[in-house]
Each structure stands twice: as C-alpha cells, then as structure tokens.
C-alpha positions in Angstrom: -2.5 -18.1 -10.7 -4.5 -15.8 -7.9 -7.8 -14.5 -9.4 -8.6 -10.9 -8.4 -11.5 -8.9 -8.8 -11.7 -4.9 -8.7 -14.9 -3.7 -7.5 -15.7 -0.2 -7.8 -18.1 2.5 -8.1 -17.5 5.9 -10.0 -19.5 8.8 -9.8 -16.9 11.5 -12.1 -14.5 8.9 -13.0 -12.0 9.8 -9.8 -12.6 5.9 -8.2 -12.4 4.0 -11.6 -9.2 6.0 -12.7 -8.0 4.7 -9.3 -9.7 0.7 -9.8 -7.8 1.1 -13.3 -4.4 1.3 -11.2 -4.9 -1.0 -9.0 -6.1 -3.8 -11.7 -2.8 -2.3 -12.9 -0.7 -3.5 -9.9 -2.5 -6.9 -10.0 -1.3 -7.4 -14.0 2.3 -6.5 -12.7 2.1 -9.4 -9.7 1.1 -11.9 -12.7 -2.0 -12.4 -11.7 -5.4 -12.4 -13.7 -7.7 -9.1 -12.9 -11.7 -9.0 -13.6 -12.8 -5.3 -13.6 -16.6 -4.7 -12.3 -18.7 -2.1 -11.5 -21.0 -2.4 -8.6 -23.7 -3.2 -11.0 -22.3 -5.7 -12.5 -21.2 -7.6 -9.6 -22.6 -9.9 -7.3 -22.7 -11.9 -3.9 -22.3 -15.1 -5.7 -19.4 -13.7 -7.3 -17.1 -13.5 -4.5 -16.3 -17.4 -4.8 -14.5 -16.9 -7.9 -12.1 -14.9 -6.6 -8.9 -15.1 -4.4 -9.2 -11.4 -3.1 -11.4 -8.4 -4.1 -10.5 -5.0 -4.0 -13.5 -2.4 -3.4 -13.4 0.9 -4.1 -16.1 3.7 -3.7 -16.3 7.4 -3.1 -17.3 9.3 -0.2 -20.6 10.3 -0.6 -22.8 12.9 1.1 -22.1 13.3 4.9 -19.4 10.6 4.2 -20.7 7.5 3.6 -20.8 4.7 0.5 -22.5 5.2 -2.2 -25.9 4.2 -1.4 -27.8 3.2 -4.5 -26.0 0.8 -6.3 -22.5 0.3 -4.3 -24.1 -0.6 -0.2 -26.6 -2.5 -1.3 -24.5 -4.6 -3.2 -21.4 -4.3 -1.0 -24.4 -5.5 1.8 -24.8 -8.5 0.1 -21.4 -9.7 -0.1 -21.0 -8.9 3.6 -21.7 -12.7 4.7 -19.1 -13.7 2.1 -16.3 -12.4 2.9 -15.1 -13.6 6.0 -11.6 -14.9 5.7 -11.6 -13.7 2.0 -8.2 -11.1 1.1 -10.2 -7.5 0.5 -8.6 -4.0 0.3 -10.4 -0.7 0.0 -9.7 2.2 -2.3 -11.7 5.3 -2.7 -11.6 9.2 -3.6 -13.0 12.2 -1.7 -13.8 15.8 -2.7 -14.2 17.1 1.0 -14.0 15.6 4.9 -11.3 13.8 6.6 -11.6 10.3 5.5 -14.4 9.2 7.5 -16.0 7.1 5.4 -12.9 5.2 4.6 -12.4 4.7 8.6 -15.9 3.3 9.1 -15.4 1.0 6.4 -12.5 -0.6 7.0 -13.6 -1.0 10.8 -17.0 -2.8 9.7 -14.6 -4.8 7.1 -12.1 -6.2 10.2 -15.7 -6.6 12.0 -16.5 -9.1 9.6 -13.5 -10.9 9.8 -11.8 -10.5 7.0 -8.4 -10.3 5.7 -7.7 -6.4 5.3 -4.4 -7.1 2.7 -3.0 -3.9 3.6 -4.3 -0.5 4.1 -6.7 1.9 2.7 -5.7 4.0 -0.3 -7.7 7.4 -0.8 -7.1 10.4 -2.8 -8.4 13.5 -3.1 -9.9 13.7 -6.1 -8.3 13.0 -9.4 -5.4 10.2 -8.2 -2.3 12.1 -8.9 0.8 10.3 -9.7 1.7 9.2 -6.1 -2.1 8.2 -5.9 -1.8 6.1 -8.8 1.2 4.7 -7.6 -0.6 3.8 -3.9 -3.1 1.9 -6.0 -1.3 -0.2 -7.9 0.7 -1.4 -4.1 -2.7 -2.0 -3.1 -2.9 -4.6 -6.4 -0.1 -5.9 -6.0 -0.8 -7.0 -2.4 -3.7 -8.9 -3.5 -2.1 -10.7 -6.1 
C-alpha cells in the first residue's frame, strides 16, 4: 500500500480545508494518508513516504510562507529528487505567482511533479474541493 503524506501550512484555515481533500482523495485510491503541518514535519521524514503533497498559501508579494513552511520546505529540498510531490495552495489576491515559481523550483530539483498545481481562491469551493482530492488520488 503507497504511503502519502499531506504537508501543509494554514494561515485562516483556506489551505488545510484544501490538505483535508486531498488526504480525502488519497483515502479513496486506498492508500494510507499522514496529515502534517509544517511544524510538525521534517527533512528526515520524506523517506517514509511514497509521495508528498505540499500545500501553502500565497503570502505577502506572493511567496511561501516564510516562517515556518520555507524553511522547512528548504530542508526537504535535497530530498526530494525523484520523489512523487504535488502542490496545492489558496490565494486571497495576485495571479498565481507564487504557485508558478514553485512548481518551476520543484521540476528544478528534479522531481516527479504527479500532476498539476491546484489553487483556489480562498475558501475551496466545491469544484476546488473536488481539484484536491484528483490531486490525492494521483499520488496514491
């Protein structure tokens, strides 16, 4: 059975309604899900797990989070080549920036992007919910 873990950091709940859909879409594939948040996760982690999903809101002039959720996602950089990730992540205002830059510095490290990028403005509305849990189910 794949092992997945959902990775996420959530400032007013928008991202981890979204990381709760996507675990969500993992369950439905049959495989086991671990929930995290960025604190609770580590570098070392990322060998228990078949594929990751991230997720984090834009934040400021559209970037990650940069507290708690780059540092960490920094340290788990070196990790992840060849490793199945996929990125999730709501937004309040921009274009999707952030999301863009992400995923290019993702393929830059080589790994395997298991589909595309799911964001939502704000609160993930039904068809946002529904994005999430494909994005789950590709991992599993």
């Amino acid at each position: 059975m794949k092992k997945v873990a959902v990775v996420y950091w959530s400032g007013t709940g928008n991202t981890e309604a979204m990381a709760m859909s996507v675990a969500d879409g993992v369950r439905a594939k049959g495989a086991e899900v671990d929930l995290f948040t960025s604190g609770d996760f580590t570098a070392d982690m990322v060998k228990d797990y078949d594929s990751i999903a991230f997720g984090c809101p834009s934040m400021g002039d559209e970037v990650l989070e940069e507290s708690e959720f780059q540092p960490m996602f920094d340290a788990c950089k070196g990790k992840l080549s060849g490793k199945r990730i996929a990125l999730f992540g709501s937004y309040g205002w921009g274009d999707g920036e952030w999301m863009r830059n992400w995923e290019a510095e993702c393929t830059d490290l080589g790994v395997d992007m298991a589909c595309a990028p799911v964001i939502c403005n704000e609160m993930p509305d039904a068809s946002g919910k529904s994005d999430c849990e494909a994005l789950g189910s590709s991992l599993a």
